[in-house]
Jmol script that loads the backbone (N, CA, C; Angstrom):
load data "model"
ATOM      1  N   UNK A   1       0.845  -1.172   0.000  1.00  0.00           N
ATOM      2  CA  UNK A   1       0.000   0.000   0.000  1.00  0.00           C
ATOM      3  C   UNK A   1       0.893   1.239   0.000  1.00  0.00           C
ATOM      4  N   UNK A   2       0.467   1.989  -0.844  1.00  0.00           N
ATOM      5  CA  UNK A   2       1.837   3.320  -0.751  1.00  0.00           C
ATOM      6  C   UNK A   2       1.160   4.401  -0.324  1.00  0.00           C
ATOM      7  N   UNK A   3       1.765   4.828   0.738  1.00  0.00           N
ATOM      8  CA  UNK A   3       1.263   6.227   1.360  1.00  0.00           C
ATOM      9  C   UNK A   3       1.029   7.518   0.675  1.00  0.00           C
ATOM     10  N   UNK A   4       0.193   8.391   1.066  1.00  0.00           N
ATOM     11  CA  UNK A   4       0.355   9.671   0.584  1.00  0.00           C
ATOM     12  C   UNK A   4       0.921  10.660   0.875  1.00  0.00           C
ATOM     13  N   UNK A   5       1.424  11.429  -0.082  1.00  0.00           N
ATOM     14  CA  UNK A   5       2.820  12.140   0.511  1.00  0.00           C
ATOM     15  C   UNK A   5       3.468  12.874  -0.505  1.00  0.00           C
ATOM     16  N   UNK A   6       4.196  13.546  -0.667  1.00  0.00           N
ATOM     17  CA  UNK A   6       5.544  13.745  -1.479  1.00  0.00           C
ATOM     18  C   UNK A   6       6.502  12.797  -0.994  1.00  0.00           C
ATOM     19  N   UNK A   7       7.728  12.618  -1.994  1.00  0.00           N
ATOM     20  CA  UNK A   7       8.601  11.011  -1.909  1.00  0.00           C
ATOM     21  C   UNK A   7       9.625  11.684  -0.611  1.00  0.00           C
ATOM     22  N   UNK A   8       9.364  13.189  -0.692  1.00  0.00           N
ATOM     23  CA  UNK A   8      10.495  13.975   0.550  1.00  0.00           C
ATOM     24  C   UNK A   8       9.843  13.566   1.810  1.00  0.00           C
ATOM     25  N   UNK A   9       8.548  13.802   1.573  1.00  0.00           N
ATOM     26  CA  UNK A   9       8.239  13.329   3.210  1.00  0.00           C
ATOM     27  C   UNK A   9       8.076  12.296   3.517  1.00  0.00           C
ATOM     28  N   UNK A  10       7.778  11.267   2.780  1.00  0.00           N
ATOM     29  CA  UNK A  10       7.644   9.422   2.730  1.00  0.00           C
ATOM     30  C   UNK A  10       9.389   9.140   3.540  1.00  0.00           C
ATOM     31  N   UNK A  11      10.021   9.923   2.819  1.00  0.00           N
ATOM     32  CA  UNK A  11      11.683   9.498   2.980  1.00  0.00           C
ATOM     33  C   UNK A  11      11.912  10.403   4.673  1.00  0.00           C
ATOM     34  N   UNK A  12      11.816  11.330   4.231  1.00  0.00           N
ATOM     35  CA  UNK A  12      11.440  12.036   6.044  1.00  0.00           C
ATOM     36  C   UNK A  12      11.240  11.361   6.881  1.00  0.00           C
ATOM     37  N   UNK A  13       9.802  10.916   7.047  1.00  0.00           N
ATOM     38  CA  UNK A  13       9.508   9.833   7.834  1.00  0.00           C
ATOM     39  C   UNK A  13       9.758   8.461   8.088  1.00  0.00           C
ATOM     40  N   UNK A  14      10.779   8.265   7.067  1.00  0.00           N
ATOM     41  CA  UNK A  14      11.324   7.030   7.315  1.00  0.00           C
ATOM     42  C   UNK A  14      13.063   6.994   7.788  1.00  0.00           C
ATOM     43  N   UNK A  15      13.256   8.135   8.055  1.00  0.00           N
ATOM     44  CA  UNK A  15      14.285   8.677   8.492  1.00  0.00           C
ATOM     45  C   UNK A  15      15.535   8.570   7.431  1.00  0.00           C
ATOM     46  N   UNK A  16      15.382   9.117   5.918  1.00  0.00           N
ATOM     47  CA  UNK A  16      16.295   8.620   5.147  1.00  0.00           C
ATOM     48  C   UNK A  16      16.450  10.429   4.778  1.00  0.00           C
ATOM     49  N   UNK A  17      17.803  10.452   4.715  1.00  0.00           N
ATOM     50  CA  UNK A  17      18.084  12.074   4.119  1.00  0.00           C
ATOM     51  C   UNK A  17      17.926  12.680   3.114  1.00  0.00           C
ATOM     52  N   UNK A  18      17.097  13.593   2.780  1.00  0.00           N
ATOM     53  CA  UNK A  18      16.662  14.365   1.612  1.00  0.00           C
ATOM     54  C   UNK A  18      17.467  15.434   1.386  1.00  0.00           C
ATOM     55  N   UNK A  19      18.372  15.182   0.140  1.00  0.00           N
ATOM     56  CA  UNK A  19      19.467  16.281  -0.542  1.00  0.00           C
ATOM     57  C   UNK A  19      18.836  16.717  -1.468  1.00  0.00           C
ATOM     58  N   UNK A  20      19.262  18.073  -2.096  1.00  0.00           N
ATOM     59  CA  UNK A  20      17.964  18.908  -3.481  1.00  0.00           C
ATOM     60  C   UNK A  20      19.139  19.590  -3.689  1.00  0.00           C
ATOM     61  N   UNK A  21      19.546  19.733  -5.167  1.00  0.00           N
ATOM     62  CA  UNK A  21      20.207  20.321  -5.748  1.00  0.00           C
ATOM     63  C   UNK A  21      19.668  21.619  -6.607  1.00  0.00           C
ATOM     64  N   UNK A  22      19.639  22.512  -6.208  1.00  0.00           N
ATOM     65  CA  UNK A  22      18.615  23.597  -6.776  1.00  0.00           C
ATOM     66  C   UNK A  22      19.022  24.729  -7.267  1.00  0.00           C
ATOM     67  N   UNK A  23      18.685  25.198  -8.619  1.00  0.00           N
ATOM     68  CA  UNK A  23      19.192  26.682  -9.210  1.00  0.00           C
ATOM     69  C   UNK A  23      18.049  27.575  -9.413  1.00  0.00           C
ATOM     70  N   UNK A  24      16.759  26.886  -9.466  1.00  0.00           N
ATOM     71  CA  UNK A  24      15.723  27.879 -10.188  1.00  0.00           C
ATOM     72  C   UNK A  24      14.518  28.016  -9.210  1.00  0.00           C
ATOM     73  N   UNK A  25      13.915  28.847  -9.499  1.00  0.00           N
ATOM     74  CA  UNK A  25      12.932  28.850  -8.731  1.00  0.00           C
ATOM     75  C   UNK A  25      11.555  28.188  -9.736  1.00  0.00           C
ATOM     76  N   UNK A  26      10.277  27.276  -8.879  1.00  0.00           N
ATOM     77  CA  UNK A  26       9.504  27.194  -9.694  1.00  0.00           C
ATOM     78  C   UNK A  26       8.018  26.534  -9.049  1.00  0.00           C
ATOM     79  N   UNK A  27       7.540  26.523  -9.727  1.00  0.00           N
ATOM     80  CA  UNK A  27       5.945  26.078  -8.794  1.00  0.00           C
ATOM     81  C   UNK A  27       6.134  24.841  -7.787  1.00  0.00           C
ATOM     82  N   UNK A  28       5.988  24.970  -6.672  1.00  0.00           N
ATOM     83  CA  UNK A  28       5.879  23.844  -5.779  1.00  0.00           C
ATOM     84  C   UNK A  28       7.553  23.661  -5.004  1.00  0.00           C
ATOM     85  N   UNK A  29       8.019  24.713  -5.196  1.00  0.00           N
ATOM     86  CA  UNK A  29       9.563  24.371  -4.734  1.00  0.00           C
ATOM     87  C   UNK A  29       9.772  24.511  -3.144  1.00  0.00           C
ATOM     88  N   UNK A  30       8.754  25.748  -2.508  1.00  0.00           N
ATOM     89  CA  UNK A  30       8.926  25.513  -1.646  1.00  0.00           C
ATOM     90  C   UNK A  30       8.180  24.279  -0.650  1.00  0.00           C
ATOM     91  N   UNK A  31       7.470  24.226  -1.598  1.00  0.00           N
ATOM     92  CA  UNK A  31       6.368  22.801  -0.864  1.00  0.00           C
ATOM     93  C   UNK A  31       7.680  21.707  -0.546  1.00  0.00           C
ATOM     94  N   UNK A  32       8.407  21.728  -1.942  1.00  0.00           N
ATOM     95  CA  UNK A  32       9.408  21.057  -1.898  1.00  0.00           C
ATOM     96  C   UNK A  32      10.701  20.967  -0.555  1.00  0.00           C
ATOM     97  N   UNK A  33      10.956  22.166  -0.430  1.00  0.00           N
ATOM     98  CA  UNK A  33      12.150  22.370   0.478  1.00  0.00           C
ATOM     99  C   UNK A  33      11.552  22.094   1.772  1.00  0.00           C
ATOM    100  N   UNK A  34      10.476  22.106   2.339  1.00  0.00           N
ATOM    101  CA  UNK A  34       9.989  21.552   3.882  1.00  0.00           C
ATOM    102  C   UNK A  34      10.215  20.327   4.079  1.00  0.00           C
ATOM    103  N   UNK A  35      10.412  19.553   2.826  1.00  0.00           N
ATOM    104  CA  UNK A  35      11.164  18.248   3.064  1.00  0.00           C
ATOM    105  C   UNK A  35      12.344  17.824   2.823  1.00  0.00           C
ATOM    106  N   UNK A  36      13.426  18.922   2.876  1.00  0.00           N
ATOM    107  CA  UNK A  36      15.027  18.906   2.333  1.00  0.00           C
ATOM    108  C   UNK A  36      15.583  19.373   3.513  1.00  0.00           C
ATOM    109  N   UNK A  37      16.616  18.351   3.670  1.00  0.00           N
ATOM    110  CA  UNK A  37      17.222  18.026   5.021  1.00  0.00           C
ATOM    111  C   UNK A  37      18.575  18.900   4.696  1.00  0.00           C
ATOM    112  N   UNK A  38      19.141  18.336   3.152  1.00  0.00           N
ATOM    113  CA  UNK A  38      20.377  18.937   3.090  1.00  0.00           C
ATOM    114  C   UNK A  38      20.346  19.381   1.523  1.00  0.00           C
ATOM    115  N   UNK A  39      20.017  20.939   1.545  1.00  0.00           N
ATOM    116  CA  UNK A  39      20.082  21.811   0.684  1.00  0.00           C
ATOM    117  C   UNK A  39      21.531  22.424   0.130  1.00  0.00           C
ATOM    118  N   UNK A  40      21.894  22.151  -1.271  1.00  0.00           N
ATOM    119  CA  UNK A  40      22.896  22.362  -1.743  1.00  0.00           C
ATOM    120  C   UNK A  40      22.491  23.193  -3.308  1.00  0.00           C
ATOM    121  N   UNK A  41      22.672  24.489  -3.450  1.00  0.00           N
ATOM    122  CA  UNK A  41      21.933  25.350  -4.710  1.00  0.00           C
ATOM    123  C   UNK A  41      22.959  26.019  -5.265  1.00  0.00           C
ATOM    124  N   UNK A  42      22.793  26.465  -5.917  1.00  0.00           N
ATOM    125  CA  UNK A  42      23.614  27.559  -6.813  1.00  0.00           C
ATOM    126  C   UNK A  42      24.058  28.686  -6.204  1.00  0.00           C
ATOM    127  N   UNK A  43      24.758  29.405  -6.141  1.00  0.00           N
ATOM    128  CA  UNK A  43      24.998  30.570  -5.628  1.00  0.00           C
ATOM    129  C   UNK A  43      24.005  31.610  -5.500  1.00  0.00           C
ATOM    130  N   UNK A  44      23.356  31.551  -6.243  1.00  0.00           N
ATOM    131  CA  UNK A  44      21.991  32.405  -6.840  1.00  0.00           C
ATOM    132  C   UNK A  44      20.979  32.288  -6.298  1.00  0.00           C
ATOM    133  N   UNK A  45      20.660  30.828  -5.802  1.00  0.00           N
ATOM    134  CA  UNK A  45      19.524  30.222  -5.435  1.00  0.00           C
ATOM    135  C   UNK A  45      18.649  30.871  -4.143  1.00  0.00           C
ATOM    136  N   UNK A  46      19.683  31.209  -3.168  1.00  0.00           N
ATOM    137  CA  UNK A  46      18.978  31.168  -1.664  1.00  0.00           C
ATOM    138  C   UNK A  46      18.700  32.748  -1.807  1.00  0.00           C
ATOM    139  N   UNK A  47      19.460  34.026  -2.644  1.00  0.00           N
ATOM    140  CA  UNK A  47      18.523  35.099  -2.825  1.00  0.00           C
ATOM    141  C   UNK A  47      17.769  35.224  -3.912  1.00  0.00           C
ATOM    142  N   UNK A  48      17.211  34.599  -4.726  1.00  0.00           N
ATOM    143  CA  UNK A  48      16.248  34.332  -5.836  1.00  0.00           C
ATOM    144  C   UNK A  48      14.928  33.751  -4.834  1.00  0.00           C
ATOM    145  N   UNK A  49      15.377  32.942  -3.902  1.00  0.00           N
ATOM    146  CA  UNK A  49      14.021  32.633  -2.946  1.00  0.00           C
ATOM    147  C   UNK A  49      13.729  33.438  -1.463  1.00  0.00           C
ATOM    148  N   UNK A  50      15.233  34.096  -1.552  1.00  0.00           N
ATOM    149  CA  UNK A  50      14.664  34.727   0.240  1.00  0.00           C
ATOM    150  C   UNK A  50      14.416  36.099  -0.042  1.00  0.00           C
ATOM    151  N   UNK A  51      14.962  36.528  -1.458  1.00  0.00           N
ATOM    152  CA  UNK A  51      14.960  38.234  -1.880  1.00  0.00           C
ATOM    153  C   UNK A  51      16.164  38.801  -0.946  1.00  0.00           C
ATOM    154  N   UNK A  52      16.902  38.476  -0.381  1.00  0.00           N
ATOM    155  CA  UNK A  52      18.267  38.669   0.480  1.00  0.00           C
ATOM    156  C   UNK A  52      19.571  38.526  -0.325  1.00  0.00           C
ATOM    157  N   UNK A  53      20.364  39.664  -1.302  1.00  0.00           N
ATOM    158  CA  UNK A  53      21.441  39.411  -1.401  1.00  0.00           C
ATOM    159  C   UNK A  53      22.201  38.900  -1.024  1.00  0.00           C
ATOM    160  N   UNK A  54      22.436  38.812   0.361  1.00  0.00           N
ATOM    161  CA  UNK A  54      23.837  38.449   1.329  1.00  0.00           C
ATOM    162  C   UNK A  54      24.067  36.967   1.776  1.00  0.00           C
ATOM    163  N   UNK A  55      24.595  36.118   0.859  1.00  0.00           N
ATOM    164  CA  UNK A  55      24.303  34.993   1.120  1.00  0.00           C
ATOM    165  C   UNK A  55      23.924  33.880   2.332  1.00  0.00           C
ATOM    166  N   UNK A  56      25.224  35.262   2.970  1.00  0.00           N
ATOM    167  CA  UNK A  56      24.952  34.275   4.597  1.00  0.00           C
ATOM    168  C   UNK A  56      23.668  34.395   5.057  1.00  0.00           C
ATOM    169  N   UNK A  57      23.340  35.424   5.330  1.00  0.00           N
ATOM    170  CA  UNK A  57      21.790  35.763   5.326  1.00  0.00           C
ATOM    171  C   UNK A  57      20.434  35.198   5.218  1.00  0.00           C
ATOM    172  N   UNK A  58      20.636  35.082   3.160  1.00  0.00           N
ATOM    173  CA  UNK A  58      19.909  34.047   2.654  1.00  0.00           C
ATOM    174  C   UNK A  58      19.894  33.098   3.197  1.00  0.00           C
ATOM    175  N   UNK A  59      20.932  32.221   3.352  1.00  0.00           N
ATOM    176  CA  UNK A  59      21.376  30.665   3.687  1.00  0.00           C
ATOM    177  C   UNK A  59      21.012  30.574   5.328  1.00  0.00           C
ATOM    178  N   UNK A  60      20.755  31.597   6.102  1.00  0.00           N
ATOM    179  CA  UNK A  60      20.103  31.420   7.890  1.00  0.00           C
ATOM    180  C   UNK A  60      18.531  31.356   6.895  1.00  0.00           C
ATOM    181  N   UNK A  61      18.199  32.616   6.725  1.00  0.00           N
ATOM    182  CA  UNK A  61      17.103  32.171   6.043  1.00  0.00           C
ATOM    183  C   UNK A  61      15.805  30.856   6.182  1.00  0.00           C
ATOM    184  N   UNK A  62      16.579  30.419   4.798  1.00  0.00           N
ATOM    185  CA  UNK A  62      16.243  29.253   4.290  1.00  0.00           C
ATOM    186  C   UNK A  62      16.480  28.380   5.177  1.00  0.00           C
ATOM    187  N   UNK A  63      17.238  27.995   5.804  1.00  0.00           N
ATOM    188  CA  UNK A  63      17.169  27.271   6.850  1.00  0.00           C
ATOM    189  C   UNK A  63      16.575  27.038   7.846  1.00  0.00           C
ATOM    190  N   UNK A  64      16.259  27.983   8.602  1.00  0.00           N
ATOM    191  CA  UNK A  64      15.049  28.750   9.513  1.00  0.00           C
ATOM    192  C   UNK A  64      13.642  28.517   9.155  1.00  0.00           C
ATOM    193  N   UNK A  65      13.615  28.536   8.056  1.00  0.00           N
ATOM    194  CA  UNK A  65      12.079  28.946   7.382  1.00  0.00           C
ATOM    195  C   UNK A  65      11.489  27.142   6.634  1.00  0.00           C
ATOM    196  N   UNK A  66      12.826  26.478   6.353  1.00  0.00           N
ATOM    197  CA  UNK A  66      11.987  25.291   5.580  1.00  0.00           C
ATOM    198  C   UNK A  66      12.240  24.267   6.701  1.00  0.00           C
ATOM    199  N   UNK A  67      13.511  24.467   8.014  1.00  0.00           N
ATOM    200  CA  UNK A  67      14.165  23.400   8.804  1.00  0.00           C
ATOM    201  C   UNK A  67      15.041  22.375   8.152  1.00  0.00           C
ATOM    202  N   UNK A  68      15.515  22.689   7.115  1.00  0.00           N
ATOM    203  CA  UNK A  68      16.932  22.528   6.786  1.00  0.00           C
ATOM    204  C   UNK A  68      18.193  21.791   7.636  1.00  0.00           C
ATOM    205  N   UNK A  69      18.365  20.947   7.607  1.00  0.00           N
ATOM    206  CA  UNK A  69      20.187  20.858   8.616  1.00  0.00           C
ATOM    207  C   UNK A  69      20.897  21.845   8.335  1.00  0.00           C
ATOM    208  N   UNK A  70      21.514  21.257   6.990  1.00  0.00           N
ATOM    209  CA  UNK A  70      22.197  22.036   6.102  1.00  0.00           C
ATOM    210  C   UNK A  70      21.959  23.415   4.925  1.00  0.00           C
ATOM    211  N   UNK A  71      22.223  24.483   4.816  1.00  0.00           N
ATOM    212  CA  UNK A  71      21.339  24.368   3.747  1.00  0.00           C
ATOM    213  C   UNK A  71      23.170  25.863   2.746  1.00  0.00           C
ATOM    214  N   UNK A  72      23.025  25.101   1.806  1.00  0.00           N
ATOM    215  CA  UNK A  72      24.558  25.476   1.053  1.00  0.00           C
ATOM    216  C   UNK A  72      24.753  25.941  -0.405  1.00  0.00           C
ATOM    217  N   UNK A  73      25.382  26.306  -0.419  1.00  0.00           N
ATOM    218  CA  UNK A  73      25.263  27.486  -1.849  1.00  0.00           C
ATOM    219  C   UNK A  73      26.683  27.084  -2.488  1.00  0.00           C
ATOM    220  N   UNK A  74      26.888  26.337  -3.730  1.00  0.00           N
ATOM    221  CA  UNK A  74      28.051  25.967  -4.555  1.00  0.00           C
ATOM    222  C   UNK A  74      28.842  27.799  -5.070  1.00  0.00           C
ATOM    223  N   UNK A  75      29.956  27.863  -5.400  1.00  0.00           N
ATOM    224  CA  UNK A  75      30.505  29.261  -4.891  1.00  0.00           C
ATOM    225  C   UNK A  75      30.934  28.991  -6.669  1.00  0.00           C
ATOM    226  N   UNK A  76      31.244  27.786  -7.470  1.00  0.00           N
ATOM    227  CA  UNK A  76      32.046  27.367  -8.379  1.00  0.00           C
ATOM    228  C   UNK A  76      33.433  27.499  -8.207  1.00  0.00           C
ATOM    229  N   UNK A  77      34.196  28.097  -8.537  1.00  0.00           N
ATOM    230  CA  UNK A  77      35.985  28.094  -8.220  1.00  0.00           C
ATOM    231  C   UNK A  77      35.958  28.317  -6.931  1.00  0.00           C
ATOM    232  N   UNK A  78      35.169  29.073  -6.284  1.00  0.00           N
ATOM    233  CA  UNK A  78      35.305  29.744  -4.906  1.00  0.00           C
ATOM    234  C   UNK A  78      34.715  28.893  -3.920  1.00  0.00           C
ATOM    235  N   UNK A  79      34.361  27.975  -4.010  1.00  0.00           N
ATOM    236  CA  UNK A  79      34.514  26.346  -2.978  1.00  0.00           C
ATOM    237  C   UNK A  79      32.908  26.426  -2.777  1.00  0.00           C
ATOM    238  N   UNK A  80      32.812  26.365  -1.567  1.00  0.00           N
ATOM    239  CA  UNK A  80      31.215  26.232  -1.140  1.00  0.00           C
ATOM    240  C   UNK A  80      31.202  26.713   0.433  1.00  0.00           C
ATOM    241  N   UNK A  81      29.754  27.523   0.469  1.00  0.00           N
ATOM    242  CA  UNK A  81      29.329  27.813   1.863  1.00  0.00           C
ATOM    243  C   UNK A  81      28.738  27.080   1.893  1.00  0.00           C
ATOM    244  N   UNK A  82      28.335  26.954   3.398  1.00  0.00           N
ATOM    245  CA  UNK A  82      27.485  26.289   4.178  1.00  0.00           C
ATOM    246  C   UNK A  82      26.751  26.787   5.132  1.00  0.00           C
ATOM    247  N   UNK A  83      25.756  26.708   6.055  1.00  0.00           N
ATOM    248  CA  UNK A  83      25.003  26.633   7.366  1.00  0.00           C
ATOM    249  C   UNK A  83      24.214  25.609   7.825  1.00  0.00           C
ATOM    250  N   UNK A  84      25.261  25.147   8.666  1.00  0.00           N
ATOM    251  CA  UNK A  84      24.488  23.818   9.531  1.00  0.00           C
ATOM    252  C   UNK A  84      23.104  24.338  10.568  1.00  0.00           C
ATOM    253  N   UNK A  85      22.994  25.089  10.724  1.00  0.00           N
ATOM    254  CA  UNK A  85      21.879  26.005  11.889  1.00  0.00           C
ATOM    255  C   UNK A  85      22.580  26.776  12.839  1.00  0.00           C
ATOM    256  N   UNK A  86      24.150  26.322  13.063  1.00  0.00           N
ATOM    257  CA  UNK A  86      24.911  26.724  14.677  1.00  0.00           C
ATOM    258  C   UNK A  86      26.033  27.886  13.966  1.00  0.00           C
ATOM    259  N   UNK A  87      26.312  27.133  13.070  1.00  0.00           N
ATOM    260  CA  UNK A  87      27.506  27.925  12.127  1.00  0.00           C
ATOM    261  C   UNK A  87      27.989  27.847  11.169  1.00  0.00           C
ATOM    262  N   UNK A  88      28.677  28.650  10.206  1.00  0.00           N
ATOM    263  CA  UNK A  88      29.061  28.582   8.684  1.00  0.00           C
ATOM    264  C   UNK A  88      30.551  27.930   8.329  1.00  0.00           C
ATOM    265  N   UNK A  89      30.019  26.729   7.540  1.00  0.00           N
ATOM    266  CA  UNK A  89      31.204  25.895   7.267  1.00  0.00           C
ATOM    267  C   UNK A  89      31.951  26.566   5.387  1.00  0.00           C
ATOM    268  N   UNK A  90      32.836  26.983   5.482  1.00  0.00           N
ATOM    269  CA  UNK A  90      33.372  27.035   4.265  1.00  0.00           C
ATOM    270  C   UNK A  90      34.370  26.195   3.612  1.00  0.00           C
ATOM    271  N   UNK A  91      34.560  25.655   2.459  1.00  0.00           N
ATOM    272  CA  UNK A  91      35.551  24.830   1.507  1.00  0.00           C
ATOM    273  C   UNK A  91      36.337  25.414   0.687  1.00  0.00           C
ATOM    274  N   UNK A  92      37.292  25.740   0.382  1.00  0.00           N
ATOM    275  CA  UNK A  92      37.660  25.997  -0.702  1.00  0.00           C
ATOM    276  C   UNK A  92      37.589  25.581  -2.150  1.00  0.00           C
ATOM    277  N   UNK A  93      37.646  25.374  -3.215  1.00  0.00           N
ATOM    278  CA  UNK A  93      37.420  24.666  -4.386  1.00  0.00           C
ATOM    279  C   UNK A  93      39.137  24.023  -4.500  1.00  0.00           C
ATOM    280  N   UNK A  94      39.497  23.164  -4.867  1.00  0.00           N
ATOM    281  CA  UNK A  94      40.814  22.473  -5.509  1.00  0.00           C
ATOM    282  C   UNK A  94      40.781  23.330  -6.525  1.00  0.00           C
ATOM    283  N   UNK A  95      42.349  23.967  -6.867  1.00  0.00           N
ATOM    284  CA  UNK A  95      43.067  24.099  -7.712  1.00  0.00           C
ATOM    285  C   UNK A  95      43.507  23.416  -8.504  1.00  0.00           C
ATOM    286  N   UNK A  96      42.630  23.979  -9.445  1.00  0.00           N
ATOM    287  CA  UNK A  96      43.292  22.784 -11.002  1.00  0.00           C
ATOM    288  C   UNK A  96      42.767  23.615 -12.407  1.00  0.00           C
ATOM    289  N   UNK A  97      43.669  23.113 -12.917  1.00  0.00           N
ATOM    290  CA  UNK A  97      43.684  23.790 -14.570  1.00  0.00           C
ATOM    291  C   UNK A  97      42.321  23.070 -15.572  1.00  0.00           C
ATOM    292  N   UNK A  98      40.879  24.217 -15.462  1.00  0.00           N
ATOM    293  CA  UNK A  98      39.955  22.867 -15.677  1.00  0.00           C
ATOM    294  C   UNK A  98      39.884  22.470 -17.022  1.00  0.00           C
ATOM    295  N   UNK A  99      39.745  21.513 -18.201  1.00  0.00           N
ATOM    296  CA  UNK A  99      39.372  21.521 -19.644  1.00  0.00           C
ATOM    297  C   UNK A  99      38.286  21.535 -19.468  1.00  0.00           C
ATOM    298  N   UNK A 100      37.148  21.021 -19.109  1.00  0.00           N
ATOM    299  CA  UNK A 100      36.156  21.006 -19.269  1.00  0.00           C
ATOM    300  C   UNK A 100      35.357  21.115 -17.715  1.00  0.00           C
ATOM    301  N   UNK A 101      34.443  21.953 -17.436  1.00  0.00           N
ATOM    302  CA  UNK A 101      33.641  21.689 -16.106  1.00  0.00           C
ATOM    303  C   UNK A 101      32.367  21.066 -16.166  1.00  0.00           C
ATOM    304  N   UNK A 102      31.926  20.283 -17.392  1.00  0.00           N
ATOM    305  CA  UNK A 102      30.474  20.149 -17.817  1.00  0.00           C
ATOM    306  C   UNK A 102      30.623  18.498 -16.385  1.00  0.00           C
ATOM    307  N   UNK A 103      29.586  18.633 -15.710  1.00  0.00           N
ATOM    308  CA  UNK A 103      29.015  17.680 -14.876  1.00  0.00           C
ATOM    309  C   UNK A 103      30.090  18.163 -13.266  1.00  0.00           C
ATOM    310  N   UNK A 104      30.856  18.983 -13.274  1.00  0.00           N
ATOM    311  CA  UNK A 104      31.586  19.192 -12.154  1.00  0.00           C
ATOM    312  C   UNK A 104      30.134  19.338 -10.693  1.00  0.00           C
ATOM    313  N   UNK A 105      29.431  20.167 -11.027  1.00  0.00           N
ATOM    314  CA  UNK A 105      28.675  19.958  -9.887  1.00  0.00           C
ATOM    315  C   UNK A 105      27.900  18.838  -9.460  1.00  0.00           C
ATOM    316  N   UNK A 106      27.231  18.344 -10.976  1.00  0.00           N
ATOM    317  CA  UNK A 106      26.827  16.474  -9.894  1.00  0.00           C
ATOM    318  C   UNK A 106      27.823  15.966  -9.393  1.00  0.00           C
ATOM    319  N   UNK A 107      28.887  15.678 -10.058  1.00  0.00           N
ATOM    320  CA  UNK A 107      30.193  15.250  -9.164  1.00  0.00           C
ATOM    321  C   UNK A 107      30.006  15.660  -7.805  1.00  0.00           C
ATOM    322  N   UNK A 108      30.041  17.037  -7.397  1.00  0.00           N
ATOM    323  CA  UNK A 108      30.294  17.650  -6.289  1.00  0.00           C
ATOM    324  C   UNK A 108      29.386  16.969  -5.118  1.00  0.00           C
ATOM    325  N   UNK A 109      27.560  17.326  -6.001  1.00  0.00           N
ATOM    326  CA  UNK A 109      25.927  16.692  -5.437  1.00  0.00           C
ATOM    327  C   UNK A 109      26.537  15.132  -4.975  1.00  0.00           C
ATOM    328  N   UNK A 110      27.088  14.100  -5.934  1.00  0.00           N
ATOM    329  CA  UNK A 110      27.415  12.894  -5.355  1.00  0.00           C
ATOM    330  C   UNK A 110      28.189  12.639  -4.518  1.00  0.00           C
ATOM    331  N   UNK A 111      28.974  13.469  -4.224  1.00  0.00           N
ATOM    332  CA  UNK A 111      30.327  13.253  -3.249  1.00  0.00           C
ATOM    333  C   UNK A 111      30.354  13.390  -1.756  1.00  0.00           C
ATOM    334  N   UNK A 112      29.030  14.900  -2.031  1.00  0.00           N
ATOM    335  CA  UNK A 112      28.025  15.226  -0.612  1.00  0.00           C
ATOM    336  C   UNK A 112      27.275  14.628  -0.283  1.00  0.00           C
ATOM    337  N   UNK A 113      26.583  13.533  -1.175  1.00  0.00           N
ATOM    338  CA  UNK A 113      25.418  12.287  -0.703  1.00  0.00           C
ATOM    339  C   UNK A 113      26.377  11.218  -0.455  1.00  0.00           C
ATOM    340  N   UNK A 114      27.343  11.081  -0.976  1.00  0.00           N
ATOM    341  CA  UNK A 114      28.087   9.753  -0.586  1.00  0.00           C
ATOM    342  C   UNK A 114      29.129   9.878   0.928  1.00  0.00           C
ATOM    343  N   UNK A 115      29.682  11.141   1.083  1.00  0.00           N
ATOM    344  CA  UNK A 115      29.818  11.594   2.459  1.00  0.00           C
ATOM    345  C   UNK A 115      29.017  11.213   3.373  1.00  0.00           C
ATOM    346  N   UNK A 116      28.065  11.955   3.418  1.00  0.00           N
ATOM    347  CA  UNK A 116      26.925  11.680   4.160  1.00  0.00           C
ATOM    348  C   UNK A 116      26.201  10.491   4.531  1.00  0.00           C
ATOM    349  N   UNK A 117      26.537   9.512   3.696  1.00  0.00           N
ATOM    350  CA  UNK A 117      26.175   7.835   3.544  1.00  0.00           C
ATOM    351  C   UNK A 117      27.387   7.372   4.747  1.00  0.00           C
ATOM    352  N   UNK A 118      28.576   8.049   4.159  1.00  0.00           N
ATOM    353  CA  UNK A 118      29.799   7.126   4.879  1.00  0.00           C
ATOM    354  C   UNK A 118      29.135   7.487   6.386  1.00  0.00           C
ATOM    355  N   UNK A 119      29.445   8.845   6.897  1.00  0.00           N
ATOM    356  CA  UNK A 119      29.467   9.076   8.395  1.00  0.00           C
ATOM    357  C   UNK A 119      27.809   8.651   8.611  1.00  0.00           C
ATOM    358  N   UNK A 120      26.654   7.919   8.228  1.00  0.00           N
ATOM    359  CA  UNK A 120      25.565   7.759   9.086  1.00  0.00           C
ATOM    360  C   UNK A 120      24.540   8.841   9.174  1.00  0.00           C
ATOM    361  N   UNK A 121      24.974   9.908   8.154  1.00  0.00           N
ATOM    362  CA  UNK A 121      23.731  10.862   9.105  1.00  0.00           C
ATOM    363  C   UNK A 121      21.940  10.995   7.980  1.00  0.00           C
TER     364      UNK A 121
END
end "model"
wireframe off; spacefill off
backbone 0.3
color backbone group
């Protein structure tokens, strides 16, 4: 019998972690984000939805407002922010001479779901 739900809150409630990789804004997104545990967007993303330039800002925000763990903004060369709820984690990006960047950020999206697999959370 399959419950009713969005697959975010089915997975919610079954205690499995909901990651969303997000650049755009669009119908139902925020319906969407009340069930995203660990938010990872574009640089663009968190003031395109909070109307807040200042990323850090944005990124308390959004966090605050959907209950978020995480909720993180890809920087591209310039690494990635973060806000866990307590405080702002920053990365740098690796230095490297790129030929091509086409798929660099799913790379990035998989590396943060497969992290997250290793340590349990």
């Amino acid at each position: 019998m399959r419950r009713s739900g969005s697959r975010g809150q089915v997975a919610r409630e079954a205690s499995i972690p909901v990651i969303a990789d997000l650049d755009n804004l669009y119908p139902g997104v925020e319906a969407l984000l009340e069930h995203v545990d660990y938010l990872i967007s574009s640089r663009e993303f968190p003031a395109r939805l909070s109307g807040d330039q200042n990323l850090m800002v944005s990124l308390k925000n959004i966090s605050r407002r959907f209950g978020s763990r995480v909720a993180a903004a890809t920087l591209g060369e310039d690494g990635v922010l973060a806000w866990d709820g307590t405080k702002f984690h920053y990365c740098p990006a690796f230095e490297i001479t790129a030929v091509d960047t086409t798929g660099a950020g799913d790379i990035f999206h998989a590396g943060y779901a497969y992290a997250l697999f290793r340590v349990g959370t």
